[in-house]
N, C-alpha and C positions, 0 to 999 in steps of 0.2 A: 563463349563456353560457360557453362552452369559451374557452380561448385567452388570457384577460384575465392571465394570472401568476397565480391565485390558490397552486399548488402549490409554484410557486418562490418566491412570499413567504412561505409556509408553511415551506419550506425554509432562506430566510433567519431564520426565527426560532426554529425548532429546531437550528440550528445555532451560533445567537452565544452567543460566550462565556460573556457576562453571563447568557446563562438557563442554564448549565451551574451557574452558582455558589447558583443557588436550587431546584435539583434535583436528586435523589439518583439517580434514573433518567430516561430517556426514552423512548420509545416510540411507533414512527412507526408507522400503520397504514394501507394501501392499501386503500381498502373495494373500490368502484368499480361496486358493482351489489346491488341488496338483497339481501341478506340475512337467516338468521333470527335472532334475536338469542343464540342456542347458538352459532354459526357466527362471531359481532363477536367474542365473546369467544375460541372456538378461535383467530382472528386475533389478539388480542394477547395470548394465550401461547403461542405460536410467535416473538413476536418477542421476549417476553421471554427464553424458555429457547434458542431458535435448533433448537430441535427439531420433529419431526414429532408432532400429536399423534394419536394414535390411539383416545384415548376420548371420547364423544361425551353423556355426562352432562352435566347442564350444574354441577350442585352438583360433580362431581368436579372440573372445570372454572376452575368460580370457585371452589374451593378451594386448584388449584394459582395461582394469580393471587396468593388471599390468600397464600400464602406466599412470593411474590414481591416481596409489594407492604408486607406489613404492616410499619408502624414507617415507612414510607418517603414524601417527596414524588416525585411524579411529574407529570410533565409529557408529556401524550397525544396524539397527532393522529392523529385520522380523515381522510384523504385522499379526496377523491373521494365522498361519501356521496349515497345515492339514493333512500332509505327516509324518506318523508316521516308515517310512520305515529308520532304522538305517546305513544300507551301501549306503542310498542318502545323510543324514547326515554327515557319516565318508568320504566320499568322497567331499561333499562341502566343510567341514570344513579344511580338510587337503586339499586341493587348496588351501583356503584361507590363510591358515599360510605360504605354499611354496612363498604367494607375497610378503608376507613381515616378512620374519624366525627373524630379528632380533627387529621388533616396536610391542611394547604393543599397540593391539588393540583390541576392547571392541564389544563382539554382544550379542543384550537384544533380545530375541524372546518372542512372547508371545503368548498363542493356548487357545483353548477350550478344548482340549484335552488330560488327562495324558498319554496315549500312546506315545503324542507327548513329552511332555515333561520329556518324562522318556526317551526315545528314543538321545534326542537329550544332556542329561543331561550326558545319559552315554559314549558317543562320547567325551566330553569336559569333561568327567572323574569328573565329579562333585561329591561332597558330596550329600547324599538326603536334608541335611536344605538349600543347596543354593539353590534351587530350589524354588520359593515364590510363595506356590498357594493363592489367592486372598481369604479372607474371606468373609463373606455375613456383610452389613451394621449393627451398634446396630439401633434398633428402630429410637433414640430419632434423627439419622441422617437421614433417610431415613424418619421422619416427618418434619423437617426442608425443602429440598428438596421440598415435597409437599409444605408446607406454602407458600414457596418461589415463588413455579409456582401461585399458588393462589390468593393470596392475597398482593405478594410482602414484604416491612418491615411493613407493614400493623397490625393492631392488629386483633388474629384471630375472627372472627366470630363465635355465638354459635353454628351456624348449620353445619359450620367444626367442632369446637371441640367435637360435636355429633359423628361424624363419624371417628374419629381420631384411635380408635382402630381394626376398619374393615379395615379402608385403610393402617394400618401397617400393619396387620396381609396378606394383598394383595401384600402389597410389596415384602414383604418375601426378605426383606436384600438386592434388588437387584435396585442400585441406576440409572437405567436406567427404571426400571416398575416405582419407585419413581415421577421420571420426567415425563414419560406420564402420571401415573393416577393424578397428580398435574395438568400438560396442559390439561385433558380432563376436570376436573373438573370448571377450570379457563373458558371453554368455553358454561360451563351451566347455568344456573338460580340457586342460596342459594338451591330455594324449588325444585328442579330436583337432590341436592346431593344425601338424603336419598336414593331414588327410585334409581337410577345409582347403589350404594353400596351395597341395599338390592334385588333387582327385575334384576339385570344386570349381575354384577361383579361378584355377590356370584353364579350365575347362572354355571362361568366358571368350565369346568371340572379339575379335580384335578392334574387330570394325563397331561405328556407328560411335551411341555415347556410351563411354564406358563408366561414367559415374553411374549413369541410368540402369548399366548392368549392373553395378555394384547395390545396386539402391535395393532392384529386386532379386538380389539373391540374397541382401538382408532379409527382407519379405517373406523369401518362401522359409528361410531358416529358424522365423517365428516360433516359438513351443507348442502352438497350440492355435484349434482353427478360429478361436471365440477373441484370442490375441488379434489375429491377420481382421477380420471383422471389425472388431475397435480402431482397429490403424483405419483402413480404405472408409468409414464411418466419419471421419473428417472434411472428405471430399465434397459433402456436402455444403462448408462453409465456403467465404470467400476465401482467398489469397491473403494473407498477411493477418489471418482471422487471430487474437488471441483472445485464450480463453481459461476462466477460473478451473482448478484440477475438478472438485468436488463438482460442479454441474455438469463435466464431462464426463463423468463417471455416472451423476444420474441421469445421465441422456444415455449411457452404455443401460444401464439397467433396465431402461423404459424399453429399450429396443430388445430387451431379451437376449442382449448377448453375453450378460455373464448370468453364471448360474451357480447358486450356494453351493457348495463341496460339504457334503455330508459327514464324511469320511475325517478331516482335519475340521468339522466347525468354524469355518472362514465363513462371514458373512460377505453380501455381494461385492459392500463399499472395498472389503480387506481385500477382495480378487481382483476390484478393479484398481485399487493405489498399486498394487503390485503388476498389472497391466502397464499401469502407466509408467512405472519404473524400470519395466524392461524394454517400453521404448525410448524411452526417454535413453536408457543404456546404449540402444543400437544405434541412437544418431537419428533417430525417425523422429521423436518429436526433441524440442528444446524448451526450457525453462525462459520466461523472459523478465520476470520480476516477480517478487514476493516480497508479503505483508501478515508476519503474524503466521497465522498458520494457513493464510489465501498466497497459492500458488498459482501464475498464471503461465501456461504453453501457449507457443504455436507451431507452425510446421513451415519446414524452407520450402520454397517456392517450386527446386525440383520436386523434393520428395511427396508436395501434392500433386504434381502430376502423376507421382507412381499411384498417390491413394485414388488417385480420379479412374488410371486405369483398371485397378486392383476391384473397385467397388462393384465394377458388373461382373467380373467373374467371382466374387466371394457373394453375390448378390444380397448387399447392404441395402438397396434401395430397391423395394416394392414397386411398381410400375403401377399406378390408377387402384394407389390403396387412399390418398385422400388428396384432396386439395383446399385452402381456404381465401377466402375472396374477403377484404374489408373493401366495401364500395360505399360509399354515398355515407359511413358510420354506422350501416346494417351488415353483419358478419352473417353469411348464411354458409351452410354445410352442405359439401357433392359427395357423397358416396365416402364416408367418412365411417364405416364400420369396422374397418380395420385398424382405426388409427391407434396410436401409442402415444404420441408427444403432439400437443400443442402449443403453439409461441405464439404469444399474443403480446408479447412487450412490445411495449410503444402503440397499443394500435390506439384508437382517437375515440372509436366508441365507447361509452359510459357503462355501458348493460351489457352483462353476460347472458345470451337467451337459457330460457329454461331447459329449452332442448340439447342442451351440453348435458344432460341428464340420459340422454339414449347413445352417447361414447361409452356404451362400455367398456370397453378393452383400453380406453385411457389410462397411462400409467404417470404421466409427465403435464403440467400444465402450466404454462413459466407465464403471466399478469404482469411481472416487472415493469416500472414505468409509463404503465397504461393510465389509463381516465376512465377505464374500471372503475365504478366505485360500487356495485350493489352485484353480489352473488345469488344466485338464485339456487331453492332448497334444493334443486335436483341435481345440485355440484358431489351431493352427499350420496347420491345413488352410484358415485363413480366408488364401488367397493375396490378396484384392481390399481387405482391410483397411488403410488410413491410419493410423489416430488409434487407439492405444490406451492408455487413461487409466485409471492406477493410483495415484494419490496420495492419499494417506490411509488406505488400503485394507488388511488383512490380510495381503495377500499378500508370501511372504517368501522364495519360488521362482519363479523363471521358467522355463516350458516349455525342454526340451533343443533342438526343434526350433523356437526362436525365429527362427534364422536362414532358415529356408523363408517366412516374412512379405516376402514381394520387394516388395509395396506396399508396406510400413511408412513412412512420412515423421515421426509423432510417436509419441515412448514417452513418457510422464510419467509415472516414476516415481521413487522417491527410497527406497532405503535406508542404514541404518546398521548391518546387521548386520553382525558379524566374520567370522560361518561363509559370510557370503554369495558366492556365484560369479557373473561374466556366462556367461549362454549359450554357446557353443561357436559362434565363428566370425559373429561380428557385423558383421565385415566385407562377410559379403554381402549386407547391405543397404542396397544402393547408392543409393537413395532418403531414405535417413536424414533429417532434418531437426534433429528434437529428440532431443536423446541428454543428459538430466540430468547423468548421470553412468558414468565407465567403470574397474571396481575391475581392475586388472592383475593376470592371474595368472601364473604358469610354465610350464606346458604351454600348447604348440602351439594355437592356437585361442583364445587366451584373454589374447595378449601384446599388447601396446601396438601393435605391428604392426598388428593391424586396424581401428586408427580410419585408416590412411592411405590406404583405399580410401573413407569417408565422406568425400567431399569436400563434402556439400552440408548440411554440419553448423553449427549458427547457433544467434545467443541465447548461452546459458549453458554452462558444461561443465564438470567435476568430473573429475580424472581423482585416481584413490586408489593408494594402497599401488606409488606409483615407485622405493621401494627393490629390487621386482622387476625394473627394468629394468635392462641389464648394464652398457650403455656408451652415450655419446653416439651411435655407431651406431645403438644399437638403439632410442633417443629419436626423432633422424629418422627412421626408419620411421612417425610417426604425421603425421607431413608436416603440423602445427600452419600452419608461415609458410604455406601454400597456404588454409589457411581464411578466405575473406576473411567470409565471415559472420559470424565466430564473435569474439564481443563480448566476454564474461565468462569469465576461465580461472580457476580453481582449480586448482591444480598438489600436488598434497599428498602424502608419505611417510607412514609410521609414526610414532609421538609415542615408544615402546618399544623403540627398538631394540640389541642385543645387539654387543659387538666396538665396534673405534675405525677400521676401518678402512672408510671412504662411498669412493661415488664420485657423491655427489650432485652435485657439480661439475660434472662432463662430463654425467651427466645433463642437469642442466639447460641445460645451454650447444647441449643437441641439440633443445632444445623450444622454440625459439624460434617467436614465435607470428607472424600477419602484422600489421600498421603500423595495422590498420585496429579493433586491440583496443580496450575503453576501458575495461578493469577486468581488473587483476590481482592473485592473491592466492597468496601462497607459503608453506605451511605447513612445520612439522618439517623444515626442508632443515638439510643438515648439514655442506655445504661452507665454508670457509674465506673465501670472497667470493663476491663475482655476475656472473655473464658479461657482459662487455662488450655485449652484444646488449641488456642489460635498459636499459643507461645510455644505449643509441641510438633505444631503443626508439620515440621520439617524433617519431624523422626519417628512419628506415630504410625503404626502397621498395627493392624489386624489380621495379617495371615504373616506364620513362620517364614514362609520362601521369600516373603517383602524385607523379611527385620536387615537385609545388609541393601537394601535397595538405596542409592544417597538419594540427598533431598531433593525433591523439583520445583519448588515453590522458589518464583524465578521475579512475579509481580504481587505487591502489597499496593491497597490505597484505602485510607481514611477519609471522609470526606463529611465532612458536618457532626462530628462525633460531640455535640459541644460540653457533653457531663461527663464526659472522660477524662479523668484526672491528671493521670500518667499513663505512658506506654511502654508495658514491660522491653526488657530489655531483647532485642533481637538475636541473643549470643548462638543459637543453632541453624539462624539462616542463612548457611555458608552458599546456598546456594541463588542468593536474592540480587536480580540485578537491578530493580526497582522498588524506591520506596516512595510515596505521593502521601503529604501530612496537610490537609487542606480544611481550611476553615473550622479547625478544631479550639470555639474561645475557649473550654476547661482545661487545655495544656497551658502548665505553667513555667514546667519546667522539661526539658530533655534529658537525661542523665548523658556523658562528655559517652561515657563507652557501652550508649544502645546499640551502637554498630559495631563491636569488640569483633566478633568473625563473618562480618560483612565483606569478604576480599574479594568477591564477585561484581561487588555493588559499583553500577554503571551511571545509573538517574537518582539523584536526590531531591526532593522537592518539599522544601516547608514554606506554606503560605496560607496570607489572610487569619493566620491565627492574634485573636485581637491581644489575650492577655499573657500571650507566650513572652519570657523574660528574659530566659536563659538554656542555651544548645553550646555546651561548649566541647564541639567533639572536637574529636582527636583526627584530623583526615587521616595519618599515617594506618589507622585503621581500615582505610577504604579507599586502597594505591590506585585503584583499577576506574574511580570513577573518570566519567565524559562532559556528564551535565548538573551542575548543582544550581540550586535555585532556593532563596530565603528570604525573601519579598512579601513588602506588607505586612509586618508583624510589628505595629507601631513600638510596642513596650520592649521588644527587645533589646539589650543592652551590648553596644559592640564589644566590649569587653568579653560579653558572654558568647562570642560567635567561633562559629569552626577556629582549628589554627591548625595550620600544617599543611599549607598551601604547595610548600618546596614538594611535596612527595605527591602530589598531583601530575605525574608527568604526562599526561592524556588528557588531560580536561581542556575541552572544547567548547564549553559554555558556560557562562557563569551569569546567573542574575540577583543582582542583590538588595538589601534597604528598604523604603530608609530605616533603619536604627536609630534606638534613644542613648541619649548619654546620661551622664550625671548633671548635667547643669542642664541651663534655661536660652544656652546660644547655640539658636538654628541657623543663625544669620551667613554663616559659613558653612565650611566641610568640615566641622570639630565632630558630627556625630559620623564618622569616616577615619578619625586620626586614632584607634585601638585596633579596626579591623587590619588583619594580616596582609598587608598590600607587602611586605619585606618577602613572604612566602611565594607569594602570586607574581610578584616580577622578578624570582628568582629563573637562570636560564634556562634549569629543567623544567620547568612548568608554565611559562609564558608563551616558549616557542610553541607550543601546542595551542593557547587560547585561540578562539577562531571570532566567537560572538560575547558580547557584553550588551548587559541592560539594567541602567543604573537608576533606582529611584530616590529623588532628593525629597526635598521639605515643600511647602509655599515661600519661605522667604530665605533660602537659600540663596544666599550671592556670589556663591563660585563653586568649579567642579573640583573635587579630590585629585590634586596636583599628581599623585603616581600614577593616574591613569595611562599618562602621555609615554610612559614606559611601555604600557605592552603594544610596542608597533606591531604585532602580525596581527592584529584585529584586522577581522573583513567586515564583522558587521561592527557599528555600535549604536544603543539608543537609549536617548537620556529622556525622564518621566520628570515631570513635577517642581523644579529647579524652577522657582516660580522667581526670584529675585536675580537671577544672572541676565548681564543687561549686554553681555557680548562674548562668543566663545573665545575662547586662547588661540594665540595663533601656533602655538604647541601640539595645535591640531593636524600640524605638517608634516609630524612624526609618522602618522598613521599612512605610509606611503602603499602599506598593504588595502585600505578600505574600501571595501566595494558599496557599503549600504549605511548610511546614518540617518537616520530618523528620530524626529525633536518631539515631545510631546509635552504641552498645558506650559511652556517657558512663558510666562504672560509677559513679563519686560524683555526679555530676548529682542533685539532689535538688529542685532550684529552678526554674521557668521566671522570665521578668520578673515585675516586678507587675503589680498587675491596672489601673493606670492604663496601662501601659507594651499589655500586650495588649488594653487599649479602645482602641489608637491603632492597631490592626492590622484594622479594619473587612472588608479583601476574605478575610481566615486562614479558609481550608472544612476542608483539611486539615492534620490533625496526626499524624506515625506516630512513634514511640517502639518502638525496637526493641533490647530486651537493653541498658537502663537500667534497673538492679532499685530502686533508691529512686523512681525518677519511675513505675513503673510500680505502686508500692505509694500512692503519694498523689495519681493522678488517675485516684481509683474515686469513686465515691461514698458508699464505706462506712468511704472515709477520713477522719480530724477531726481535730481541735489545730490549731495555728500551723501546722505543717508539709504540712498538705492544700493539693493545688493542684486540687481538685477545680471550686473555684469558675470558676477561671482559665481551665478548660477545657472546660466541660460545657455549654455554647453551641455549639461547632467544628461543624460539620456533619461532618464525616467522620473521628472521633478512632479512630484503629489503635493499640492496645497491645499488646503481643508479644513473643514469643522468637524467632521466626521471623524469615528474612528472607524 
């Protein structure tokens, strides 16, 4: 039966921790329809290598597997399987043992079908109770569920708990009809419940699948025909497809099914996030992970069969409007006059023909990860074109007449080359939307100037080489404060530049961004301080209706600032969860309360600053951080370091040192005995640490003795400790550690003993990097008293190396 969890409990168990520590790979496989067993296995060596395979032997096949797999445990799921046939079973499964006859490895299948899983039960000789068929929900969870989509923690309303016993009795145990009749309900009117429940739902027939009824009478309940369109628009991917929100929305555009609303001024993207959000509401699609502001969906495995059937009667898919052929590395075009979107990622040809110039009606054209590397000028004749997608790609020119693209709304693209140019006259693409990044040149056409006709520019933004800008004048011309879209700045100069005499100052004091940023980043800037705009930045409005707006500015980073003196004090960025202070030598000093109403503040990070002295903040100011880091600031004086470790009650990583002292003995942990170690292993705050990363001296001869206090450490790794000739056996405290990694210990010759690492039970990894005694005696071709070979040749994942 569909619908019962069995994929998301699948999911929860390829996912927990705990089975990460008993496996060296894993490998999730989406079957979802038989196949022949040449074809299971092409399917999990595409997952292992993330490539395309294009040989179809089957011994070349499970060749490339064994060398994926040999030596190693693995842990496998078959997703979705439908092949109830027992000698394609006995013959998968025995391959798979001949690759690896002597490692316990682990395969969770899981079907709709007991054929199938009698089938495959008796192959691996199973008992009948190991076999788990999924039961149907009690009630009282499958009401929870609904609530949830409904009304959220909300308290219920009378005219749910009216209907609280028809919609259980509909759910009928199955926590996937749960979730959509929750999302359909969430998307009616209170007084539309009853009627849906009584006049609708009850209407459905008895028989057959009734999740599948449920599915599409979400479907037809859709607001709108251009909604139902977007959904059955899916069907065209595989099963278990996930995919970025924003490309799926310009593949809805490319195809013409959302259209600007005149009427409210919603552009397409705003019609299609709100597309996405009311299925995502019905249960139709699901979120699977998110990054920043990259959201990634896919769809369960029934509700693509409703999109599969749903797409010819909503008719999504054009029947002999195009097809494309990569044969032999020549792409040639059949009857392609109707096309809208071309995919070309990953294809293997180098050349775009010119004749991409006669798709008119192209709106979509995704290059990603190709060997693309040369665009021909007649890409520029695609006037009707949106979305053009270059990441990852070859390509390391852009057409001259990029600027005739008047449709353009997305460019993704991203270079680093030095020779590289923008197009001539980027400005007039007054549509812009996504604009990664914009390298300033000096001729006419090519100056900062032109981003200040993109006003409808949003997301992320890189703007390069501001050393070519002349003067604060000429910064305003890119009229930044007017972008209220635009979330993410990157502001960056040259790292090499020639002469002493900037006018980074004024510069920057001209690119003031609008109120509504939440991430900024300053690189190679070379003025003397920072304009008063960056210290307001958190309360500054130019329209009346903003002035009670609170702050959004969420990300700060400095990064090569090195004539920066001081950094005003950050007392209005109550709303700042990150702050990044990197290789700034003109800081000297920190003032103890720059983070006085920092209580948001999550990531702290001071590093590489050579002539930094003194930071002596106050943690009690910043209860709420996770991760602090103050690494590499030779001169800094422990004395002058944070203090107020006890009120960290969430800090989950901490990297520190080394630190200077007042004397001239490094030869121990003395530049260690000032820092707040009394704070940090207090109980409120230790039980939280998770990782540590300690940097010592060259001739350092032992570690900071409180270490051995904070046992819930999983990870730890020690830098630099160039004189310590054997770790403590104190290191048996650490009964939580899952990861220790040594780096540049050149005497190091010792781990604990071997009772001291029988008390380290979770230790999988050990990396030893550029330790020449440790890496000479845990081989196992080492012997004498002085092998630590025994101590280590259990570890599941020992790295020995020169490398980092």
């Amino acid at each position: 039966m569909g619908g019962l969890g069995k994929t998301t409990l699948a999911k929860l168990i390829y996912n927990n921790k705990q089975i990460d520590g008993h496996f060296d790979i894993k490998i999730w496989v989406c079957v979802s329809k038989k196949v022949p067993i040449e074809e299971l296995f092409k399917l999990i060596l595409v997952q292992l290598t993330k490539e395309k395979v294009e040989v179809d032997d089957r011994n070349v096949i499970v060749g490339k597997i064994r060398n994926q797999l040999e030596g190693k445990r693995y842990f496998l799921v078959l997703d979705d399987v439908w092949d109830d046939n027992q000698a394609l079973w006995d013959d998968f499964f025995t391959t798979l043992k001949g690759l690896n006859p002597t490692n316990v490895s682990w395969c969770l299948v899981t079907t709709r079908l007991g054929p199938v899983a009698h089938s495959v039960s008796r192959v691996l000789r199973m008992m009948e109770n190991e076999r788990y068929p999924l039961g149907k929900l009690p009630d009282d969870h499958c009401w929870s569920i609904v609530k949830e989509k409904v009304v959220g923690g909300e308290e219920e309303p009378d005219e749910l708990k009216a209907i609280k016993e028809r919609v259980i009795k509909r759910c009928d145990g199955l926590p996937l009809a749960a979730s959509v009749i929750g999302g359909l309900l969430s998307l009616k009117r209170k007084e539309e419940w009853r009627s849906i429940l009584e006049n609708r739902l009850s209407s459905l027939s008895g028989d057959g699948d009734g999740v599948m009824q449920i599915l599409k009478f979400s479907f037809d309940n859709l607001p709108s025909p251009y909604i139902k369109k977007c959904f059955a628009y899916w069907s065209i991917f595989p099963k278990d497809t996930q995919m970025r929100g924003d490309k799926l929305i310009e593949l809805w555009m490319a195809e013409g099914f959302l259209q600007a609303d005149i009427n409210s001024q919603m552009m397409m993207e705003e019609i299609g996030m709100n597309c996405l959000r009311i299925l995502l509401q019905s249960s139709l699609f699901e979120e699977t992970r998110s990054y920043e502001e990259t959201h990634y969906y896919k769809m369960h495995d029934l509700v693509h069969d409703l999109a599969e059937s749903m797409s010819k009667s909503t008719k999504v898919i054009n029947n002999g409007d195009a097809q494309i052929i990569d044969n032999s590395n020549q792409i040639r075009y059949l009857a392609l006059k109707n096309l809208y979107v071309l995919d070309l990622s990953d294809a293997t040809t180098q050349e775009l023909p010119a004749s991409i110039g006669k798709l008119i009606h192209l709106r979509y054209v995704n290059l990603s990860w190709s060997a693309i590397s040369i665009l021909p000028d007649s890409l520029c004749k695609l006037y009707n074109l949106q979305t053009l997608m270059l990441s990852y790609s070859e390509v390391k020119v852009l057409p001259k007449g990029m600027c005739d693209l008047i449709s353009l709304r997305h460019l993704h693209y991203e270079d680093n080359y030095k020779v590289f140019q923008m197009p001539l006259e980027m400005g007039r693409l007054t549509c812009l939307q996504t604009l990664e990044f914009f390298k300033v040149g000096r001729e006419k056409g090519r100056r900062i100037g032109e981003l200040g006709s993109l006003k409808n520019l949003k997301g992320r933004l890189e703007i390069r080489n501001l050393e070519l800008v002349t003067d604060k004048e000429g910064a305003e011309e890119a009229k930044l404060s007017e972008k209220a879209n635009l979330l993410r700045l990157q502001l960056k100069w040259a790292q090499d530049r020639e002469g002493h005499d900037y006018n980074d100052k004024d510069v920057l004091d001209g690119l003031q961004p609008h109120p509504n940023l939440e991430e900024l980043v300053i690189e190679n800037f070379m003025g003397d301080q920072f304009p008063r705009w960056l210290m307001d930045l958190p309360t500054t409005t130019t329209l009346p209706e903003l002035a009670t707006t609170p702050p959004k500015l969420a990300c700060l980073k400095f990064n090569r600032c090195n004539r920066c003196r001081e950094l005003l004090p950050l007392q209005k960025f109550t709303s700042l969860k990150e702050l990044k202070i990197w290789n700034c030598d003109g800081l000297t000093n920190l003032p103890g309360d720059m983070l006085h109403s920092c209580a948001s503040l999550q990531k702290l990070s001071v590093a590489d600053c050579d002539n930094l002295i003194s930071f002596p903040l106050d943690l009690q100011q910043t209860p709420s951080l996770l991760e602090l880091g103050l690494y590499r600031c030779p001169k800094l004086k422990t004395s002058m370091t944070p203090k107020g470790f006890g009120f960290l009650t969430s800090l989950r990583e901490l990297v520190i040192g080394p630190f200077s002292d007042d004397g001239d003995d490094h030869e121990n942990s003395s530049i260690y005995n000032e820092f707040d170690w009394s704070g940090l292993i207090s109980s409120s705050s230790s039980s939280a640490l998770r990782r540590l990363e300690l940097f010592g001296l060259p001739h350092m001869e032992s570690l900071p003795h409180q270490i051995q206090y904070l046992t819930t450490l999983t990870s730890l790794t020690l830098r630099d400790f160039g004189g310590i000739k054997a770790l403590p056996d104190w290191f048996g405290n650490f009964a939580a550690l899952e990861e220790l990694r040594l780096f540049d210990l050149k005497e190091l010759g010792h781990l604990p003993s071997e009772d001291a690492i029988r008390s380290l039970p979770k230790l999988k990894l050990l990396r030893v990097c550029r330790c020449p005694l440790l890496k000479e005696r845990c081989t196992p071709a080492s012997s004498g008293p002085d092998s630590q070979w025994s101590k280590v040749s259990h570890i599941q994942d020992l790295q020995i190396t020169d490398l980092y």
